[in-house]
Every structure is written in structure tokens, then in C-alpha cells.
C-alpha positions in Angstrom: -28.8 -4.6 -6.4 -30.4 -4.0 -9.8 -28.2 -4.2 -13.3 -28.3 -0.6 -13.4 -27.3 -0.2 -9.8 -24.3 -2.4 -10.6 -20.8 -0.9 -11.5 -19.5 -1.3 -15.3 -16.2 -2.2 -14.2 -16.5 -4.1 -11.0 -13.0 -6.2 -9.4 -12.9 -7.6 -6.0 -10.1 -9.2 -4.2 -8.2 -9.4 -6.9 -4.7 -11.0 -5.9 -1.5 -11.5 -8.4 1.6 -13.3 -7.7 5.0 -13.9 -9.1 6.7 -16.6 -7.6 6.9 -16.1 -4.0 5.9 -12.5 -4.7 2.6 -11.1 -4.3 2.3 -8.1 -6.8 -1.1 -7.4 -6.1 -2.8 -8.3 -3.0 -6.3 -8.8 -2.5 -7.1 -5.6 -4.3 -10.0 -4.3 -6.2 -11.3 -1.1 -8.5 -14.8 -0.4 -9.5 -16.1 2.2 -12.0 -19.9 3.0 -12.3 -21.0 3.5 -16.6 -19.5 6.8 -17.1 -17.7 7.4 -14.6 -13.4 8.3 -15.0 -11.5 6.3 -12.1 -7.7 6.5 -11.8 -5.5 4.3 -9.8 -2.4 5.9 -8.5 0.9 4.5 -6.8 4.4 3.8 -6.9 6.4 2.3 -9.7 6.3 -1.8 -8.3 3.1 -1.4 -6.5 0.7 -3.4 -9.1 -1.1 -1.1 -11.1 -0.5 -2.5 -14.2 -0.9 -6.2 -13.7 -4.2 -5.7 -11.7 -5.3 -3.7 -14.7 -4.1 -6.6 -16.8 -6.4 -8.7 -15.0 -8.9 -6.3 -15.6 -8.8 -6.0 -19.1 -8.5 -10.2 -19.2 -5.0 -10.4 -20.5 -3.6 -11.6 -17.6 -5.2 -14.4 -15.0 -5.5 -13.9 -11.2 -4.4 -16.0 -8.5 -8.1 -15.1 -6.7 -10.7 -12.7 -7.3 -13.8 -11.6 -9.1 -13.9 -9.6 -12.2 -16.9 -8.5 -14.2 -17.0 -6.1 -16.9 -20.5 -5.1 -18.5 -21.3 -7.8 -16.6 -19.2 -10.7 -17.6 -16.0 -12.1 -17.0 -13.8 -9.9 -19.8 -10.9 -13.3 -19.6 -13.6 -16.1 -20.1 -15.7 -13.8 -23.3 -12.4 -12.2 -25.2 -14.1 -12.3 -28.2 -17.0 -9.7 -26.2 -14.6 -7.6 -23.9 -12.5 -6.8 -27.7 -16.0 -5.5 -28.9 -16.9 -2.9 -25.9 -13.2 -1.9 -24.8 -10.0 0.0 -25.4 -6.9 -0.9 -24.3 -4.0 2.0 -24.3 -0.8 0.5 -23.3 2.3 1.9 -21.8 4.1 1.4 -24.4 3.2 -0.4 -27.8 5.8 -0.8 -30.5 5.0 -0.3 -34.0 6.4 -2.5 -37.2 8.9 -0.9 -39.0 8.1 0.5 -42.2 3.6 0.5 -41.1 2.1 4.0 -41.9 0.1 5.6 -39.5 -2.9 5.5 -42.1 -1.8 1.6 -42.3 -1.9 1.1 -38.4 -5.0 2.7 -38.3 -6.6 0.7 -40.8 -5.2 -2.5 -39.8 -6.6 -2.1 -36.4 -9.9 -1.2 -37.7 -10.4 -4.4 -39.4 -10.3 -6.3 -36.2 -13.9 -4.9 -35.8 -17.3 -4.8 -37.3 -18.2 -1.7 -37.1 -15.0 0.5 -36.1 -14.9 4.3 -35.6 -14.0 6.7 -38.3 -10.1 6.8 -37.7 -10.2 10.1 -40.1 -11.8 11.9 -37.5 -10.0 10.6 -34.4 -6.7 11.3 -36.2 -8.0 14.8 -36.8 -9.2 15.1 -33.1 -6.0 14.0 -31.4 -3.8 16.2 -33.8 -2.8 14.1 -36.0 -4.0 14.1 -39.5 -1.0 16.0 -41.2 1.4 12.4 -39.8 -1.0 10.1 -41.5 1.6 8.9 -44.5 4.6 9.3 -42.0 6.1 5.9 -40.4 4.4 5.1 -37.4 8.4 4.4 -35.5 9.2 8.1 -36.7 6.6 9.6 -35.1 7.8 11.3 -31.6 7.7 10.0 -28.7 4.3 12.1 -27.8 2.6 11.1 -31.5 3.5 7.7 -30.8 1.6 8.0 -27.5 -1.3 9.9 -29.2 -1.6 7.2 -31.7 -1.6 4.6 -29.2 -4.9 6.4 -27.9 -6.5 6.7 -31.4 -5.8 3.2 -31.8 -7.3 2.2 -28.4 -10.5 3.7 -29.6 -11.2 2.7 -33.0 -14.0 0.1 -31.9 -16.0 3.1 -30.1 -15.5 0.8 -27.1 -17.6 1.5 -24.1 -14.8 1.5 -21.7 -11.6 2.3 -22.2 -8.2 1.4 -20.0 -5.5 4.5 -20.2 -2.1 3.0 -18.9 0.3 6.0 -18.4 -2.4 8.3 -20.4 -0.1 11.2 -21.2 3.9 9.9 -21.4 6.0 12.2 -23.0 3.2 14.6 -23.9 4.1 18.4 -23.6 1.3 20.6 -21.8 -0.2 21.3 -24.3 -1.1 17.6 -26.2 -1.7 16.8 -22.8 -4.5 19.0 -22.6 -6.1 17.9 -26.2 -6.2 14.3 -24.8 -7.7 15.1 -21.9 -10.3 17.4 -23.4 -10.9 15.0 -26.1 -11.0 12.3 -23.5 -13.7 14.0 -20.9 -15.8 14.8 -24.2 -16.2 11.5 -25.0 -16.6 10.7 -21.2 -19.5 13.0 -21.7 -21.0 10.9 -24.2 -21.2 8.1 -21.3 -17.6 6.6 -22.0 -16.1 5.0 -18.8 -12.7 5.4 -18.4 -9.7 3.8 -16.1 -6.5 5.1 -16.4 -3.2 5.0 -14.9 -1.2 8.0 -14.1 1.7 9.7 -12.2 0.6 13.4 -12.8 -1.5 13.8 -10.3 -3.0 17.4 -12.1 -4.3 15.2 -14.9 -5.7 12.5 -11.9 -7.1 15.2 -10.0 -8.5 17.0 -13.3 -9.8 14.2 -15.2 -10.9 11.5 -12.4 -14.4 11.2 -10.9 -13.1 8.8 -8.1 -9.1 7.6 -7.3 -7.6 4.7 -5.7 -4.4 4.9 -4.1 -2.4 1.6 -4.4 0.7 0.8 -2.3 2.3 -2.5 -2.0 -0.7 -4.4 -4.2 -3.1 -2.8 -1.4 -5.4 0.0 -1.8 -4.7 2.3 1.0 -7.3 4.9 -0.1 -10.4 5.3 -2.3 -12.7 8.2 -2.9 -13.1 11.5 -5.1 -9.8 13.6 -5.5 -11.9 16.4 -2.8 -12.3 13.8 -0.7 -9.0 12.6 -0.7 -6.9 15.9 -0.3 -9.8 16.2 2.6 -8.3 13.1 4.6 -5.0 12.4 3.2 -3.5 15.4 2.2 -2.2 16.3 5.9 -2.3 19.9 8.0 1.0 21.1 6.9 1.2 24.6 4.9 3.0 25.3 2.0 3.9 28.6 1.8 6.3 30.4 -1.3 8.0 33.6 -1.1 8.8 34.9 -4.3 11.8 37.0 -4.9 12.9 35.7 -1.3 15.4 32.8 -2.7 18.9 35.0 -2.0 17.6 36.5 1.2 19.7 34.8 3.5 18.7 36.6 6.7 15.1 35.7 6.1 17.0 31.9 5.5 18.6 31.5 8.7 15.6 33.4 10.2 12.7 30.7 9.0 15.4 27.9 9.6 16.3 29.0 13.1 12.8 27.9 14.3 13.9 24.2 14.2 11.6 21.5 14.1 8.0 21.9 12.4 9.4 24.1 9.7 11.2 23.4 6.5 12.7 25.6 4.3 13.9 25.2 0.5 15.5 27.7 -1.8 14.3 27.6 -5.5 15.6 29.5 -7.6 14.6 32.8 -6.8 12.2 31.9 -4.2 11.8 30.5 -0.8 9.4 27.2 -0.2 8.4 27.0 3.2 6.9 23.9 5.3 4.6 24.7 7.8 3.3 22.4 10.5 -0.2 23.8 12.1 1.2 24.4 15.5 4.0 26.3 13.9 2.6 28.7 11.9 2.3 31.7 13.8 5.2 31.5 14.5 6.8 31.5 11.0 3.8 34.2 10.2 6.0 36.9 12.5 8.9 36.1 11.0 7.7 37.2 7.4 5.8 39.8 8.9 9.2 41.3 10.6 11.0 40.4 7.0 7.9 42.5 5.3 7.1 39.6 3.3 4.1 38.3 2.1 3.7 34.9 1.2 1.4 32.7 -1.2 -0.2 29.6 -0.1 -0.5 26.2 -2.1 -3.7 24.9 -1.5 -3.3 21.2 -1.0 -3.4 18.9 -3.4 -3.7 15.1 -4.9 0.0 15.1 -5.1 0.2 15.7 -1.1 -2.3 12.6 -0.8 0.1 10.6 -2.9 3.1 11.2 -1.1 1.7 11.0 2.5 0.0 7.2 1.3 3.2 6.1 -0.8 6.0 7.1 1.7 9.3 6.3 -0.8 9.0 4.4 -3.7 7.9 0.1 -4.1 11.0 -1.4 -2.9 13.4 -2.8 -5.6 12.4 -6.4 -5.5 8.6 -5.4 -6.2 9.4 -3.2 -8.7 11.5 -5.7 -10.7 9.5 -8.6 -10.5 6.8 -6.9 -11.6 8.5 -5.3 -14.7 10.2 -8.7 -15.2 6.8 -9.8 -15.8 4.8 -6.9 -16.8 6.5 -4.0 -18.8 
């Protein structure tokens, strides 16, 4: 395989533990130059320490990790030069400006972006004399992401990308995001809105239990994973009761849930015609949900990392 063949971001059989736990468990995540890849999962499942291990802040127990071609943990002093890191959560000093963190940050490299214009880009040039701890919760998270590309790094990690972002500062980042990504940044990220996976992701691995238990683009994913059941909504149906019991009364293979003023129905395959002549008798017409990344996340993850995962890895991680 040629260099240029090679993926950017390549990690194979990477494994983490915690004691007697194993967080992450012979898992890996490649992304090709320019590519966005998202790993998805469960709180507890590993994301963020095999990211960690990634981005060379934390060591594995086993595995191989290259990044640009060279182990980003042995070269710090190179991986700080070519990537961005974007935390989960990053807390700020006190009384420190957001011009101040800016600039501070900036002097860490030798030839750092413009943080005038990111500031601008990400909406935030009018908070630039404001204290960085009184920004809200979705600045703070915006400036996090300015921060995390002040070295115009070739790659950048995304950890949670959007916390605490309203709809639409979610949609500036990711705009300003897949712009750059235009420009040939590669970018990994971290997510549990699967609209902004499924919008902003090239390719997605699904990790459950420090396993990945799919990989592919998000069509190819809602192709395999997503399942055969229908999801149909009846609007202005939620207080018709006779339709209710109607829908309800054919038992197993269909689920029905009021909201508000409408009806969400569950339809399995061998059921639907079933539940079709019942809206038809009801004169009702219903609208389909086409299937999605979220289906694909909740048929891989089942119910959430059990407790014990979950803690150990915050314990050691958050």
C-alpha cells in the first residue's frame, strides 16, 4: 500500500483497561485525509478513552496507532503541530478573556491561525472582552472549537461536537466545520445526535461494549442495521381513542404511542397490511419516517453501557 493509499488516521486493535476492566477492547477507527468519521455508542462504551489513545494522551494496553504516519504518543511535540483537540468539557481560569484564551493558545504555535477570524466565523467576535467562565454553556463550547483550531491543524478530534448548542449554533459549527473539511481537513468526532452524525460523517463506527459492532457510511448503515419495522405518525390522531384501541387491538407486531396530538405507530413488515386497513376504515392517512442513523444506533446499542463500565470509565476519563 502506497503513502497515499494509507489512511491519515489509522488505529488497530486498540485495547484499554482499568483494573480488571476492559474499557476498550481490541478496537480500531481509521479516517482516510479528508474524510469526517464519527464513532457513536453508549455512555461507558469507550469512545473517549480510545479517542484519548488516538490523540496520544492516553497509552494503550495493545495496539497500533499512526497518525500522518507516526505514532501521535511517541512525537507529541509533531501530533500538537498537525491536530486539534476539542474536549468534552475544558474549564477556563477564572478572570481569562476570551481574546486572552485565544491568544494564549496561539502562542503554543509557530504559525497559528488568525483567531480574529475564527471568532468571527463561529459567532463570536462581539464576547471577545467577556470572561471566558461567563460565556454560556454553548459559547463556552464554541470556543472550545475555536481554540481546537488555532494551529490550522490537519486533523482535528470533536468530542461531543455540539453540547448544549441550540439548532441553530449547531448548524454554524457544522457548516463552518464541513467548509473547512472541504479544504481537505479530516475530522473525528464524537456524538449522540445522530442528525449531526448522519449529516456531517463520511463513514461511522458504532461502538458497544469497547467493540465495534458496525462500520460503514451512514446509507450503508441505515441499509443493514436500521431494521424492517415502519414508523408511521398520524397527526391530529393523539385523542382518537377508537382508532387507539383499534391499532392496539392487533397485538403483537404493532406498537402504538400517543404524543401529544398525534399517534406514533410501530410496524413490523408482516403486519402492515394489516394496520394499513385499519387507518384506511379510520379515513386516516399516515406519514412515514424514513429510517434513520438513530434506528441503527438503537438496534446495535440495545440499553445503555451497564453501570460498572460507565463509571470506571468516567472515574478515569471525564
Amino acid at each position: 500500500m502506497s503513502q497515499e493509499e494509507q489512511p491519515f488516521v489509522d488505529a488497530r486493535g486498540v485495547t484499554v483497561r482499568y483494573g480488571d476492566l476492559t474499557a476498550v477492547d481490541g478496537a480500531g477507527l481509521c479516517a482516510a485525509r479528508g474524510q469526517v468519521v464519527g464513532l457513536i455508542g453508549p455512555n461507558g462504551a469507550g469512545k473517549t478513552s480510545l479517542l484519548e489513545c488516538i490523540e496520544g494522551i492516553r497509552t494503550p494496553a495493545a495496539g497500533v496507532i499512526r497518525v500522518g504516519g507516526f505514532d501521535p504518543a511517541a512525537d507529541r511535540t509533531r501530533m500538537t503541530r498537525i491536530a486539534g483537540v476539542q474536549l468534552q468539557q475544558l474549564s477556563y481560569p477564572p478572570r481569562a478573556t476570551v481574546e486572552e484564551m485565544c491568544r494564549v493558545f496561539a502562542s503554543f504555535y509557530p504559525d497559528p491561525a488568525d483567531h480574529g477570524v475564527l471568532l468571527e466565523r463561529f459567532g463570536l467576535a462581539g464576547e471577545r472582552r467577556k470572561q471566558a467562565v461567563k460565556l454560556s454553556g454553548g459559547q463556552q463550547q464554541r470556543l472550545s472549537l475555536v481554540l481546537a483550531l488555532l494551529n490550522d491543524p490537519q486533523v482535528v478530534f470533536l468530542d461531543e461536537l455540539t453540547n448544549g448548542l441550540d439548532p441553530a449554533a449547531r448548524r454554524l459549527v457544522w457548516d463552518e466545520l464541513r467548509r473547512r473539511n472541504d479544504d481537505g481537513l479530516t475530522v473525528v468526532l464524537t456524538s449522540h445526535h445522530m442528525e449531526e452524525v448522519e449529516y456531517l460523517c463520511d463513514r461511522v463506527n458504532v461502538l458497544v461494549a469497547g467493540r465495534i459492532a458496525a462500520s460503514g457510511t451512514p446509507a450503508e448503515l441505515i441499509r443493514d442495521h436500521a431494521g424492517q419495522t415502519a414508523r408511521l405518525v398520524l397527526d391530529g390522531r393523539g385523542g382518537d381513542r377508537e382508532l387507539r384501541a383499534a391499532l392496539t387491538g392487533l397485538g403483537d407486531g404493532v406498537e402504538v404511542r400517543p404524543a401529544g396530538g398525534r399517534l406514533l405507530v410501530d410496524v413490523r413488515p408482516d403486519r402492515r397490511g394489516d394496520v394499513d386497513k385499519a387507518l384506511s376504515a379510520a379515513d386516516c392517512t399516515p406519514r412515514e419516517l424514513p429510517p434513520s442513523l438513530e434506528d441503527v444506533y438503537l438496534n446495535l446499542t440495545g440499553q445503555a453501557a451497564a453501570p460498572a463500565a460507565d463509571e470506571a470509565e468516567n472515574a478515569h476519563v471525564s
